[in-house]
Legacy VTK file of the C-alpha trace (Angstrom):
# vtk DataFile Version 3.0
C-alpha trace
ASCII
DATASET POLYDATA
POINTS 44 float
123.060 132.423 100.893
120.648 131.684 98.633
120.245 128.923 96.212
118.538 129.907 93.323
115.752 127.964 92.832
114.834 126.971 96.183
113.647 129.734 98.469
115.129 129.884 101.969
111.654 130.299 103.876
110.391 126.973 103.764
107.108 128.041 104.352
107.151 129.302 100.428
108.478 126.152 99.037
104.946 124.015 101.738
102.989 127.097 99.871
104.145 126.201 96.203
103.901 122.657 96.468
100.450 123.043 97.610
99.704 125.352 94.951
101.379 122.648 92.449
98.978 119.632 94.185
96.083 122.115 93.767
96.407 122.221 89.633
97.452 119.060 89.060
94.202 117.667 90.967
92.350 120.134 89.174
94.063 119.074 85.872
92.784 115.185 86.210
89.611 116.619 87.308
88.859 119.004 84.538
89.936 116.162 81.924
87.749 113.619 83.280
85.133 115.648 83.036
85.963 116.750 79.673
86.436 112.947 78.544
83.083 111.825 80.143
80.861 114.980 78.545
82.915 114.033 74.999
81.419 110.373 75.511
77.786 111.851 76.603
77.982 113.724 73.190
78.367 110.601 71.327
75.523 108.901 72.560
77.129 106.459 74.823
LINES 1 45
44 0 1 2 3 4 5 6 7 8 9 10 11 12 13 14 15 16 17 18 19 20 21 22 23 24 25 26 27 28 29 30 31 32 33 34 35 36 37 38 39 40 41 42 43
């Protein structure tokens, strides 16, 4: 019976939360960067 939104195999849901960890780490990591090469631009 499935649910909908949550897959039955929870090896899917381990794989998508991994895959959600992955970006999000990658997010704060791309925007640092971004924010510390904007301030390297300025001159600070």
């Amino acid at each position: 019976m499935p649910t909908g939104l949550l897959p039955d195999d929870p090896v899917i849901l381990v794989v998508v939360l991994v895959l959600l960890a992955l970006v999000f780490f990658l997010y704060l990591l791309l925007r640092r960067t971004v924010l510390e090469f904007r301030d390297g631009m300025r001159g600070k």
